[in-house]
N, C-alpha and C positions, 0 to 999 in steps of 0.2 A: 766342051763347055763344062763351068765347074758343076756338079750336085749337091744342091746342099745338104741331102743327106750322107752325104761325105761328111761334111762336115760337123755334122750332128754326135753326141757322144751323151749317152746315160749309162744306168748302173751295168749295163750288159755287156759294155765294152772300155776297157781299158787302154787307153794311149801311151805313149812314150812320146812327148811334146817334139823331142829334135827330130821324130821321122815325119811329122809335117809341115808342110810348105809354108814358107812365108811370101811366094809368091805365087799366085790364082795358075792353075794350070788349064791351058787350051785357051785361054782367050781370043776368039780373033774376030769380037767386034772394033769399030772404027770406037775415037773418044765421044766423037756427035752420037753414033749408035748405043752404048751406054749411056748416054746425057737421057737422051729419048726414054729408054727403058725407063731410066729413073723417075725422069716426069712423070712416065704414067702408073710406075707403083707408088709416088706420092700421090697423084690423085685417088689412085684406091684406097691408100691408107687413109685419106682425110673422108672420104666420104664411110669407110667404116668405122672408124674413131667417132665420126657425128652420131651414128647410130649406138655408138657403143656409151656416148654419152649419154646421148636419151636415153637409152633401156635401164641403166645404171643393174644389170646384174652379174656384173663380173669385171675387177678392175685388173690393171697389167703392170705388172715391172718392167722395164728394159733397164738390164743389170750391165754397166759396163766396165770392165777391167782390162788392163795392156799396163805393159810399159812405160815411163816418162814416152812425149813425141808418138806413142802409136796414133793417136788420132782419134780419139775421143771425145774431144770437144767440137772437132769438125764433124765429127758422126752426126753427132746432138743436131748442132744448126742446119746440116743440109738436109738430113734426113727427118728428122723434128719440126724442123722450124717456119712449117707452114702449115701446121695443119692449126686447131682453134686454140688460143692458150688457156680459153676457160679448162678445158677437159684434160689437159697438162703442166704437172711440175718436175721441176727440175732440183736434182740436190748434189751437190758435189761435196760428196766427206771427205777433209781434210784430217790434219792430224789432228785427235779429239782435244776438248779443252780442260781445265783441271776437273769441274764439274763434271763433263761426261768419264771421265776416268776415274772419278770415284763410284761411276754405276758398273754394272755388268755391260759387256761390248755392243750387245743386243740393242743397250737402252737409246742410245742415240736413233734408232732406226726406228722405232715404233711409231714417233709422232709422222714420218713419213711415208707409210706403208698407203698408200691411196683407196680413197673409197669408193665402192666400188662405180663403174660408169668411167671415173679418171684414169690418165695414164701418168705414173712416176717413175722417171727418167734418173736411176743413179747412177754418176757417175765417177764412180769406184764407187764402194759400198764397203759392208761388214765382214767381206772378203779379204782389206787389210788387216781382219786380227787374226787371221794365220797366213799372211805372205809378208808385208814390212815386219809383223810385231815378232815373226817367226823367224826372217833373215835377222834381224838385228836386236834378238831375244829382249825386246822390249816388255814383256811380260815381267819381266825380273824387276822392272821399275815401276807395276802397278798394283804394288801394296797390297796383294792374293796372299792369302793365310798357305803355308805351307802343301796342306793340303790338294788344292788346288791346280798345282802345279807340274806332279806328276800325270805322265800322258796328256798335258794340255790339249797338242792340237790334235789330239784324237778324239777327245772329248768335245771338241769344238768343233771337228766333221762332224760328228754324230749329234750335236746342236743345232748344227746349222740343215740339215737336213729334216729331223724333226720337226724348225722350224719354215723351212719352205713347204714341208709337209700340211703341216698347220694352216699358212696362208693360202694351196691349192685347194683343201675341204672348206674354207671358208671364203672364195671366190676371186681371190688373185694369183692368175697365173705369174709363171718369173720367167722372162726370158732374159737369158742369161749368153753373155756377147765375150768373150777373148779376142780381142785383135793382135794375132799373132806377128810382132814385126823381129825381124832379123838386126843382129845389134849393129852390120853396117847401117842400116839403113837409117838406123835410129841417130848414128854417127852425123851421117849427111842431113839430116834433120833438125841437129842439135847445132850445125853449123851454120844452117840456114836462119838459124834465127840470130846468130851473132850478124851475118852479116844483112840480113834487114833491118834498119832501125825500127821498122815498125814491130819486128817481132821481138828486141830486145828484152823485154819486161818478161816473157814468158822462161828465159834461162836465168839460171841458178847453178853455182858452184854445186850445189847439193845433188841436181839432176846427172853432173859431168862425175861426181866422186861412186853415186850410184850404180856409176858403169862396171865398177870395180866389183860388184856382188851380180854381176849379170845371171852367173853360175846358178848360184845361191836362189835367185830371182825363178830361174825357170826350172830347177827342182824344184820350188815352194809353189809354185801356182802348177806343173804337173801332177802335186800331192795332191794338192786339193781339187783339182777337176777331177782325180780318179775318186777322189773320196766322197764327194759332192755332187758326180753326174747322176740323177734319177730321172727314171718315168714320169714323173711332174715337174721335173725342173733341169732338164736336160743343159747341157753345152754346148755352145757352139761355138768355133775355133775358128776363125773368120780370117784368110790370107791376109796381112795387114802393110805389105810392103810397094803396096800402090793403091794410092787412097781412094780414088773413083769410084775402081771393082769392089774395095772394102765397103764403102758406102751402097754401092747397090746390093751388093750380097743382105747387107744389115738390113736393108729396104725389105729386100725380099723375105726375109726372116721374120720380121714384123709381120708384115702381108699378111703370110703365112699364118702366123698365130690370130691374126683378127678375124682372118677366113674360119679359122676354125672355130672360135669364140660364134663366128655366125652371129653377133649382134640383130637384133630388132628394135625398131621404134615402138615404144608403148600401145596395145590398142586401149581405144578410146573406150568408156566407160557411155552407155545412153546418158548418164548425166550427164559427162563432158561434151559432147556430141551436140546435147539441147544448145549448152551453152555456148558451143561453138554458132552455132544456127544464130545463139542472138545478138552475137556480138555481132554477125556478120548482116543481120538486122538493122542494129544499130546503127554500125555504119553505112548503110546503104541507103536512110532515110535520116541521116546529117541533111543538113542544108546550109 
């Protein structure tokens, strides 16, 4: 069975992305026996999430990056998509607009950073300004004074960590998700939605021309997990060429982080307490 401290990676230890799996090793539950499991780390997660609401002192990222087709947005809904939506938002960063590309790459993220009690759910994040902007030196198009320019995305590991640092001292943890899929699989993926119409809308010439920097693609996101794995904001490299086990693994990651968070319900204040008492007064000599 897989561990997922296998899969776990911060500053102590460095990867080479192509020595691992992009398919779960040992598996030999039944599909029903995964479903099961899942169900009931969603029910955990929902009833620590309610508490992690209520206590409001410590909010969470679930950071998620992969490839076009890894499976992302399927992560989101099966895994996500029961628990309460007051206590969750959801943000998918696209390519930024002229406005945010006149700011620092940071600036778009700020308004979405959750407070604390919520959980916000990105899906990709500020991780594109050094893996698209870095395969397809898109930096060279965002009007940065000369200066700037030399060691960017070293400057920008060393940003980016500072500022995950930043959000750990001040009460959001980041859990941080790669779904690592393998480029046939990605293949059979990208065909699968030609031939469902229902899946049509989701490809794009763009997705298929992509394929072509796949290279390029998993140097730039191996630089940056080694550059970026920390003690408060670790990565985890999630088998991603079978969606079920990727989904429960991501389940269980979560779990994991809310276990630790150990949320509480508020205790009650005697003030609150009285006034509990009278409401419950109140109604109970309605007529």
């Amino acid at each position: 069975m897989y561990n997922i401290k296998d899969m776990t990676f911060d500053e102590d230890n460095k990867i080479n992305l192509s020595d691992l799996p992009c398919q779960p090793d040992n598996i030999t539950e039944s599909k029903e026996e995964i479903q099961n499991r899942m169900e009931d780390n969603l029910k955990e997660i929902n009833k620590y999430q309610d508490k992690l609401y209520a206590g409001k002192t410590e909010g969470v990222i679930i950071l998620l990056q992969g490839m076009d087709a890894a499976g992302k947005d399927g992560l989101v809904s099966h895994v996500m998509g029961g628990i309460n939506p007051q206590g969750v938002d959801v943000y998918s960063f696209k390519s930024p607009s002229a406005e945010e590309l006149a700011h620092d790459y940071l600036w778009r993220i700020m308004p979405c950073i959750p407070e604390r009690g919520k959980i916000a759910i990105f899906n990709r994040s500020y991780y594109e300004d050094v893996l698209v902007v870095k395969v397809h030196k898109l930096y060279l198009n965002q009007n940065l004074p000369a200066r700037c320019l030399d060691d960017i995305f070293e400057a920008r590991y060393k940003q980016i960590n500072h500022f995950e640092k930043y959000l750990w001292e001040n009460g959001i943890r980041i859990v941080k998700i790669f779904l690592h899929l393998s480029k046939d699989e990605q293949k059979k993926r990208l065909l699968s939605r030609i031939n469902d119409e229902s899946k049509n809308w989701k490809l794009s010439m763009a997705d298929v021309k992509e394929r072509g920097f796949w290279d390029d693609y998993q140097s730039a996101y191996q630089d940056a997990i080694n550059a970026t794995a920390s003690h408060c904001a670790p990565w985890h490299i999630i088998p991603a060429d079978k969606k079920p086990v990727a989904r429960l693994i991501a389940s269980e990651i979560i779990l994991r982080t809310l276990k630790d968070i150990d949320p509480k319900y508020p205790k009650l204040s005697d003030d609150m307490r009285k006034e509990i008492k009278e409401c419950e007064n109140t109604l109970k000599s309605e007529k």
